[in-house]
C-alpha positions as CSV (number, residue, x, y, z in Angstrom):
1,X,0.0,0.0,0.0
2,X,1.3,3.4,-0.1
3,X,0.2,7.2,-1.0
4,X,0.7,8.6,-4.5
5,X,1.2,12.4,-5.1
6,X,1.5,14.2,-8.8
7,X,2.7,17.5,-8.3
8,X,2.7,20.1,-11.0
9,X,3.4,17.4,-13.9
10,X,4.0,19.0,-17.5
11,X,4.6,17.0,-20.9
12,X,4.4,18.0,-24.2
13,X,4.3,16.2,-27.6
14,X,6.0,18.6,-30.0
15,X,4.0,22.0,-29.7
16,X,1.2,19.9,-28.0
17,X,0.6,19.7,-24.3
18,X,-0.6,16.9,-23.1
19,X,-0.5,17.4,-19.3
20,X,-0.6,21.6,-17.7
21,X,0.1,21.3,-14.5
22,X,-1.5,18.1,-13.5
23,X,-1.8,18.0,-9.7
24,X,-3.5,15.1,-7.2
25,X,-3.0,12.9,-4.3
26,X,-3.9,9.0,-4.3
27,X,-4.8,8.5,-0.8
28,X,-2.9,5.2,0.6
29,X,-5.1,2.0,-0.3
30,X,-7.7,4.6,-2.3
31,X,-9.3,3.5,-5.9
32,X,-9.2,6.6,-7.8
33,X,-10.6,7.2,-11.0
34,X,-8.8,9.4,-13.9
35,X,-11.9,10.3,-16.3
36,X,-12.0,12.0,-19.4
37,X,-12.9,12.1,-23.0
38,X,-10.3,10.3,-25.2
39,X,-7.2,12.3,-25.5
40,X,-7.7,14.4,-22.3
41,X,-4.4,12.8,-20.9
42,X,-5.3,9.7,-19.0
43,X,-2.6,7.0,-21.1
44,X,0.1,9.9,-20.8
45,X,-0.4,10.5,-17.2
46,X,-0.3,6.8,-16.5
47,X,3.0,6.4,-18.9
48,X,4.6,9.2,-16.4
49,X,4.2,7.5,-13.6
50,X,5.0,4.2,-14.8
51,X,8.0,5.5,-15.7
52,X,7.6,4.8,-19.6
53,X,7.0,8.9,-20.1
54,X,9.1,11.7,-18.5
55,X,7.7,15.2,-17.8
56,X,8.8,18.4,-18.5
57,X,7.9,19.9,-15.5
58,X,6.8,18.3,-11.6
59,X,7.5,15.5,-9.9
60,X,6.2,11.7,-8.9
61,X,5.9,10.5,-4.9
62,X,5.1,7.3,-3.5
63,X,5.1,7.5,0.0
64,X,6.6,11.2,0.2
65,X,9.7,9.7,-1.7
66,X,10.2,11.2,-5.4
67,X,10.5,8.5,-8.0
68,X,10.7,10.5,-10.6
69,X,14.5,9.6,-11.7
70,X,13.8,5.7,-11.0
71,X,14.3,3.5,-13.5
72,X,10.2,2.0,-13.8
73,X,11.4,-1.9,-12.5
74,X,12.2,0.4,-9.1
75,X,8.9,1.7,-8.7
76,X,7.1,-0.8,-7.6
77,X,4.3,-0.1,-10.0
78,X,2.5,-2.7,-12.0
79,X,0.5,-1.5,-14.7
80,X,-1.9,-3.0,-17.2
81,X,-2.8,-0.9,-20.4
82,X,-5.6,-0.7,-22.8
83,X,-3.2,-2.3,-25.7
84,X,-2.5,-6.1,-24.7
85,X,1.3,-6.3,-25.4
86,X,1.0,-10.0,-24.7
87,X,4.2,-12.3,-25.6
88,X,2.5,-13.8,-29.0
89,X,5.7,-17.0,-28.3
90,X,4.2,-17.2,-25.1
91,X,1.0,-19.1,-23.8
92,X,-1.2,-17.4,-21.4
93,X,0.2,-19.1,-18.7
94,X,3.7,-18.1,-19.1
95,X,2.4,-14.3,-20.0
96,X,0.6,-14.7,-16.5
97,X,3.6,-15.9,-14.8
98,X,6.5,-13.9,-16.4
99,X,6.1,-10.5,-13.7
100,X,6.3,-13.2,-11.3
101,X,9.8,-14.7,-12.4
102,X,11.5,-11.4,-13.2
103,X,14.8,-11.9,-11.2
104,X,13.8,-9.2,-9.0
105,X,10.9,-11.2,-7.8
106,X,11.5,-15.0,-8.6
107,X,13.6,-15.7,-5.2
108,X,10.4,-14.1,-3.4
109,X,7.8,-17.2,-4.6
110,X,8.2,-20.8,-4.8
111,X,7.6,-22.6,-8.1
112,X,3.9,-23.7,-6.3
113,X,2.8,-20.2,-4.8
114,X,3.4,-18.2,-8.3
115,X,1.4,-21.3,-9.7
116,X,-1.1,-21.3,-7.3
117,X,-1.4,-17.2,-7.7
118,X,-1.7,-17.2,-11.5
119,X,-4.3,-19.8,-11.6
120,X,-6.1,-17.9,-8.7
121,X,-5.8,-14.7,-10.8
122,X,-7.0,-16.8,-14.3
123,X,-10.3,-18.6,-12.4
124,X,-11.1,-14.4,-11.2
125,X,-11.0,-13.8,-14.8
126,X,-12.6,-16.7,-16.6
127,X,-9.8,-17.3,-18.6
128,X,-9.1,-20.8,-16.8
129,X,-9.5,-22.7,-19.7
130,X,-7.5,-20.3,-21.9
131,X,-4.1,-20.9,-20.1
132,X,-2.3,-23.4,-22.7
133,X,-3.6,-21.2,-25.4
134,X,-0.9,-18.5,-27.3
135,X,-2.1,-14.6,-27.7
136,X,-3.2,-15.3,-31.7
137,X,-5.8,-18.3,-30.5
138,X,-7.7,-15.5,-28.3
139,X,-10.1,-12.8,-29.1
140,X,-10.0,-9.4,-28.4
141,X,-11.8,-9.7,-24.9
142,X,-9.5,-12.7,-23.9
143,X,-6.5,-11.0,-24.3
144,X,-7.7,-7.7,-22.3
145,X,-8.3,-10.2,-19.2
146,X,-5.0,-11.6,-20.1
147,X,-2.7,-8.3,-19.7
148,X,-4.8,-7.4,-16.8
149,X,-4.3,-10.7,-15.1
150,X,-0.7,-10.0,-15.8
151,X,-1.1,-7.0,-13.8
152,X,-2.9,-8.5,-11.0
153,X,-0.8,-11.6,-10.3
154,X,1.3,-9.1,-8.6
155,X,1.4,-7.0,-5.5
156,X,2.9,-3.8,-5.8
157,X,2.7,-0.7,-4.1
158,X,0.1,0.7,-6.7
159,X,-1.6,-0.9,-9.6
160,X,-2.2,1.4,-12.5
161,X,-4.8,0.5,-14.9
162,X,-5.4,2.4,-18.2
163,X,-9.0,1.7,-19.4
164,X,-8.3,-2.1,-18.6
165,X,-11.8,-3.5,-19.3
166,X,-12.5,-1.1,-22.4
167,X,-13.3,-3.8,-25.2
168,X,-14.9,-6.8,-22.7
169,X,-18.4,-6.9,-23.6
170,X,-21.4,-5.1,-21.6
171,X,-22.1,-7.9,-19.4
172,X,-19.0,-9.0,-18.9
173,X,-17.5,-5.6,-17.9
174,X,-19.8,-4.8,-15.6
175,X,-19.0,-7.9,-13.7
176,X,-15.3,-7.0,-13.9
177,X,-16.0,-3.9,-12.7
178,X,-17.4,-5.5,-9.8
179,X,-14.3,-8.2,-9.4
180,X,-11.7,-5.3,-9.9
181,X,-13.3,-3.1,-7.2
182,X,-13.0,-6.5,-4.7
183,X,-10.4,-7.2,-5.8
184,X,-8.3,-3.8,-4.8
185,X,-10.6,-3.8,-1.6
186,X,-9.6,-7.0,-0.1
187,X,-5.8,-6.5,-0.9
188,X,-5.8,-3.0,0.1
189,X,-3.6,-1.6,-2.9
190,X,-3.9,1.6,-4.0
191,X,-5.0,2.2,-7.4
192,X,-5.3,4.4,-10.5
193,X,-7.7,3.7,-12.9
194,X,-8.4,5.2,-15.8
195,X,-12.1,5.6,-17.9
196,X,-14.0,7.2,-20.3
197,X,-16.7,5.8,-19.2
198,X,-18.6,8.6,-16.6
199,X,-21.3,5.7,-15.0
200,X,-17.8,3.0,-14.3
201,X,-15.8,6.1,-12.6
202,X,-19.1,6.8,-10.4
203,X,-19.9,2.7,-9.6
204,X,-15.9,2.0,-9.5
205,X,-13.9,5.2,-7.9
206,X,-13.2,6.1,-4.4
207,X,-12.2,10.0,-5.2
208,X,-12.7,10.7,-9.1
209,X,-10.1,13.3,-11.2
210,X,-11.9,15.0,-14.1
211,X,-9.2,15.5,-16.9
212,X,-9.8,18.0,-20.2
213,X,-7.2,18.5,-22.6
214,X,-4.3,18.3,-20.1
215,X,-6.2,20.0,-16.8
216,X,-7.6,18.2,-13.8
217,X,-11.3,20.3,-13.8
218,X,-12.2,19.0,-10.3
219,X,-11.4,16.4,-8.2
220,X,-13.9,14.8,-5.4
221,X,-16.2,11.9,-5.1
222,X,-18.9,11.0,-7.0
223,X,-21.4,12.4,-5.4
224,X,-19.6,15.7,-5.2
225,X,-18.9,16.1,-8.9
226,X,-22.7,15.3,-9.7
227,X,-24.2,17.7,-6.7
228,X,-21.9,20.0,-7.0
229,X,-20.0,20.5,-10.3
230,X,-17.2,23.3,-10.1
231,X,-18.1,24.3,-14.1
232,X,-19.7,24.2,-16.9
233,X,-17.6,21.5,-18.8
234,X,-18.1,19.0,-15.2
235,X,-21.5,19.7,-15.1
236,X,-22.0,18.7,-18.8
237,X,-19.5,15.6,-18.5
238,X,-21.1,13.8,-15.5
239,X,-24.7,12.7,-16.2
240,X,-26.4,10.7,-18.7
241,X,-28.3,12.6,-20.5
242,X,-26.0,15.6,-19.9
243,X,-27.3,18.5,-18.1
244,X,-29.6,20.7,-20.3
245,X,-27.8,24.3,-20.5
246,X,-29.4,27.6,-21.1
247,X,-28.1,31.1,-21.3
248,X,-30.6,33.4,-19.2
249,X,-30.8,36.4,-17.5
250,X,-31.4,37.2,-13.8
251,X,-34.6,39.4,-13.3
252,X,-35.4,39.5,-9.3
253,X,-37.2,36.8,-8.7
254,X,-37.1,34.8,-12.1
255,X,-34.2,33.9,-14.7
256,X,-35.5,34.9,-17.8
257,X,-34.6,32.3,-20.9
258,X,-35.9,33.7,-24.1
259,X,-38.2,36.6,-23.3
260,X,-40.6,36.7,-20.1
261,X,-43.9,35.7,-22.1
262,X,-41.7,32.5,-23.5
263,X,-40.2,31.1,-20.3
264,X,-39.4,32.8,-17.3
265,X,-38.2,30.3,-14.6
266,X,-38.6,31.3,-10.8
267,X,-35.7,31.3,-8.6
268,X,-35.6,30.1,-4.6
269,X,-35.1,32.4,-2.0
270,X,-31.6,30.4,-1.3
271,X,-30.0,31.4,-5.2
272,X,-31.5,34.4,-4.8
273,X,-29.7,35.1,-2.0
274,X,-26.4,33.8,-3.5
275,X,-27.1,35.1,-6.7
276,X,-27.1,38.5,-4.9
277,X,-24.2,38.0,-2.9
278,X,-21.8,37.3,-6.3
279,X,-23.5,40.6,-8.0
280,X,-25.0,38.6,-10.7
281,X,-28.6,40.4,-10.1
282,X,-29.3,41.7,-14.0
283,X,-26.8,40.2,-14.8
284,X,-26.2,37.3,-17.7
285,X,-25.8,33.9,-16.3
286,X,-26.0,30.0,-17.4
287,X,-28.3,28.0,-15.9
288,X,-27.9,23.9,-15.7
289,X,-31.0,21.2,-15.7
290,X,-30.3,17.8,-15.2
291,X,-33.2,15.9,-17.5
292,X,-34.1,13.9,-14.1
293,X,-35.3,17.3,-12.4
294,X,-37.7,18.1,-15.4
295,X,-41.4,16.9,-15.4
296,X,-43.3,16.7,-18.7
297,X,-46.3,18.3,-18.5
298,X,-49.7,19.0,-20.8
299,X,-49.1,21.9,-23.3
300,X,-51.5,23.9,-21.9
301,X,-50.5,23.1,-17.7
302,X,-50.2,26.9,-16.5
303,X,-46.9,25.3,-14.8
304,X,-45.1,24.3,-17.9
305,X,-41.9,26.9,-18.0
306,X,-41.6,26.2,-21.9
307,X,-43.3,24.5,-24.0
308,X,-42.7,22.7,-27.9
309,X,-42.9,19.3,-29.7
310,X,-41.6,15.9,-28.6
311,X,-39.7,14.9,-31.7
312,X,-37.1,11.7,-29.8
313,X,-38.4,9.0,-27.5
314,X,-35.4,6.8,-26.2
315,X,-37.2,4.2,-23.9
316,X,-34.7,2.8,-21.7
317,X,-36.8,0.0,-20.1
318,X,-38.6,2.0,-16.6
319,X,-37.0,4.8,-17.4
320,X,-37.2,7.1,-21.1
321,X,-35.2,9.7,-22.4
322,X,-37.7,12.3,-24.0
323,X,-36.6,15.3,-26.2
324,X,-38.4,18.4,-26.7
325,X,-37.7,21.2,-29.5
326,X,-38.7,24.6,-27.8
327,X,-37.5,27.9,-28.7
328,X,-34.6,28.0,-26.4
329,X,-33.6,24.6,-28.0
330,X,-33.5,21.2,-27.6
331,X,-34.3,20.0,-24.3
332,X,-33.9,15.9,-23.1
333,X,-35.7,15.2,-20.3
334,X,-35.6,11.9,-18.0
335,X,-39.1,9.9,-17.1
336,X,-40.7,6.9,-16.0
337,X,-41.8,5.0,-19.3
338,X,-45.4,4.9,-17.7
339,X,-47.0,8.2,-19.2
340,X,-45.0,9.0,-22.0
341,X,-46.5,12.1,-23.9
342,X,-47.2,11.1,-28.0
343,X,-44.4,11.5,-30.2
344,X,-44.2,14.9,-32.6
345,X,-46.8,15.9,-30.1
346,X,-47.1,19.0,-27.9
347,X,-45.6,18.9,-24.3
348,X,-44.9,21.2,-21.4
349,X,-41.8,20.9,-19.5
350,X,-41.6,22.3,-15.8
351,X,-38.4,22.6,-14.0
352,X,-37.4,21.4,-10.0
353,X,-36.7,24.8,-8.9
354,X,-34.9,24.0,-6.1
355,X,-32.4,22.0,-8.8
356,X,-31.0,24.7,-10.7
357,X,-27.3,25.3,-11.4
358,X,-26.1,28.4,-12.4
359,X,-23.2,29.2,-13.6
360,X,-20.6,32.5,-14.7
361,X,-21.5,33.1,-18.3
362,X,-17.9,34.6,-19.2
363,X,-15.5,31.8,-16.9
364,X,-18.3,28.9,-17.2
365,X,-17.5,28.2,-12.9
366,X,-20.4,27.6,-10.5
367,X,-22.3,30.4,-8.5
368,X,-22.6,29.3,-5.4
């Protein structure tokens, strides 16, 4: 186990910068969760600390002791990336074995315990049957369980895991997602794991880092990146649908959308009161909807804040994503498939007032 500190990293690629200023702490025996959009930085920042990558700027701790000049064998990391780079001369066996009987290691485990661990590791997996096998008899699943069995066979001071699960199946990654996060429980190791995927940092992730072309936007837990986004872009990112934006304008007691006889949106007591406090009153503003705090209402309900014509129905089993062309645009709303209103017919949406986000128009951050 141990605690794993980025501070200030910087790489670039040329005239591209693929890191600026990239700064968190891994929290000794923590699961955290690197997420962002492909080519945000998550592979590169993994590669640093592995050792495969050096920065331009910052350094790498483990344990408050700077690894950034160790050769990667010394850093006790083990790391299992999103391309196999499986032995193809090897079987799976000996690819599962090999970390295991690198000299460093080999005088550590008798010939039965790294036997005993990899067929542990391959039974976890499913790949039990696949162990006399080579890499060019396996799909593209198979070998992905392969290299991260590789990984796990081992027990360093941090695993790091670049989108490890990325091409299993649906079913079958959300059962690994499941094993992984049992997995790193039970043995205690701290971990970095990189994602894409929003819904697998949020089910999988301890603390979560939100990475955008090089930046850490926030970093908290789950629940704080969804409650309590610190701008626009996290807002947008976490949340499926993403949150509905608008550009309005703060009149008193109402944020106005289009023009007061078109949608004019009462605001609580509490943002008034903050609203106030950050001098936003008149002022133009963003203002955030998730599509779960909408309700879809008759045309004509005098509560409806805007109205216009259902013209997507996405049902999603109990639940169905709705969305509604109005004259501030398109708007996707989240509801129980029980009453869904008629498709290219007229609807009224309302908003959960108490819900709103707003946010800075001119540096996109949170009010409030």
């Amino acid at each position: 186990m141990a605690k794993l500190e980025l501070q200030n990293i910087t790489k670039r690629f040329g005239d591209i910068t693929a890191l600026d200023n990239v700064s968190f702490t891994i929290k000794d025996g923590e699961f955290f969760c690197l997420l962002g959009s492909s080519g945000a930085g998550k592979s590169t920042t993994i590669g640093i600390i592995a050792g495969i990558e050096k920065p331009e700027n910052g350094n790498i701790f483990i344990d408050a002791k700077s690894i950034l000049h160790d050769f990667p064998q010394n850093r006790n990391t083990a790391t299992a990336f999103e391309s196999y780079a499986l032995y193809p001369h090897f079987t799976v066996y000996q690819n599962l074995v090999f970390p295991l009987e690198a000299p460093m290691r080999k005088k550590k485990y008798s010939k039965e315990e790294r036997d005993k661990r990899v067929k542990d590791v391959a039974t976890m997996l499913g790949i039990e049957e696949l162990l006399l096998r080579y890499p060019r008899e396996l799909s593209g699943g198979q070998k992905q369980r392969v290299a991260l069995g590789r990984t796990l066979v081992r027990r360093p001071k941090a695993y790091l895991l670049d989108e490890p699960i990325a091409h299993l199946d649906a079913k079958l990654r959300h059962r690994m997602r499941a094993e992984l996060k049992k997995i790193q429980q039970e043995l205690g190791i701290t971990t970095l794991y990189s994602t894409p995927d929003q819904l697998e940092a949020l089910s999988m992730g301890d603390s979560i880092a939100v990475l955008n072309k090089g930046k850490i936007e926030q970093v908290g837990t789950g629940d704080e990146l969804y409650y309590k986004p610190l701008n626009i872009y996290v807002a947008q990112f976490i949340g499926d649908p993403p949150m509905n934006m608008f550009q309005a304008e703060i009149n008193g007691e109402y944020a106005v959308l289009e023009n007061e006889s078109v949608c004019r949106i009462p605001i609580t007591k509490k943002d008034q009161s903050v609203l106030n406090k950050k001098s936003n009153g008149g002022r133009e503003v963003c203002i955030g909807v998730r599509p779960r705090d909408i309700r879809v209402t008759a045309h004509n309900d005098e509560k409806a804040h805007v109205r216009g014509e259902v013209i997507l129905l996405d049902t999603l089993g109990q639940v169905s994503i709705i969305t509604i062309k109005t004259v501030v645009g398109q708007i996707k709303a989240k509801i129980s498939s029980d009453h869904l209103p008629e498709l290219h017919g007229p609807a009224g949406l309302e908003f959960v007032e108490d819900r709103l986000y707003f946010f800075d128009k001119n540096t996109t951050k949170r009010i409030g």
